[in-house]
N, C-alpha and C positions, 0 to 999 in steps of 0.2 A: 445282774442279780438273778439270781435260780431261784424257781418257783417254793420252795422248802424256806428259803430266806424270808420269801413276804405269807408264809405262810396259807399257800397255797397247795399243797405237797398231797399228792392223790391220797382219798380218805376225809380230808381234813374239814371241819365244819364247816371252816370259811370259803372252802373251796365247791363244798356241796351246795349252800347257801346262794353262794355267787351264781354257780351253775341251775339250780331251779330258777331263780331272779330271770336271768338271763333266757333262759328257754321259754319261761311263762310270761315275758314282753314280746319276745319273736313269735310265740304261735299265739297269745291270747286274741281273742275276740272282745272289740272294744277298746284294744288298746292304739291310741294315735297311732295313724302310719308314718310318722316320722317317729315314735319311740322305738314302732315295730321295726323299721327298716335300717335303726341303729344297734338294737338286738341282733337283729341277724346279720349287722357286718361284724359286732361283735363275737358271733357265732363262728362266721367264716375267718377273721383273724385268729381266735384262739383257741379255734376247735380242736389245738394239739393238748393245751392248759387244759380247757374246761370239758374235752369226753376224752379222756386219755385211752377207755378199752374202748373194744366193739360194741361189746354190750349197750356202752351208753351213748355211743353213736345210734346205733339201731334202737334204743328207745329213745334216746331224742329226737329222732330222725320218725318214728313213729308220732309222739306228741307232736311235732307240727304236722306231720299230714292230716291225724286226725283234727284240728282244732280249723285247718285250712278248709277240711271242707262244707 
């Protein structure tokens, strides 16, 4: 199934939604380190799905460092 099928398709709310969720469990502060550390495999698995450009690479990749430190 392709990501436009589950409605996932770069733009799309559900896809934006997913992707802050996801970012703000991996860099939040306060968040269990076992939700955190499941966020960020979920980050490393579908980092193709959920930052498709650079842009959102490099500011997600920005939002954790800042919240890391």
């Amino acid at each position: 199934m392709d990501a436009e099928q589950l409605g996932l398709g770069v733009g799309s709310k559900l896809l934006q939604s997913l992707k802050q969720q996801v970012v703000a469990l991996a860099s939040g502060k306060g968040v269990l380190k076992t939700i955190q550390f499941a966020a960020q495999g979920a980050l490393t698995s579908g980092w193709v799905l959920l930052l498709p450009t650079p842009e959102e690479k490099a500011r997600s990749l920005a939002d954790l460092l800042v919240e890391s430190m």
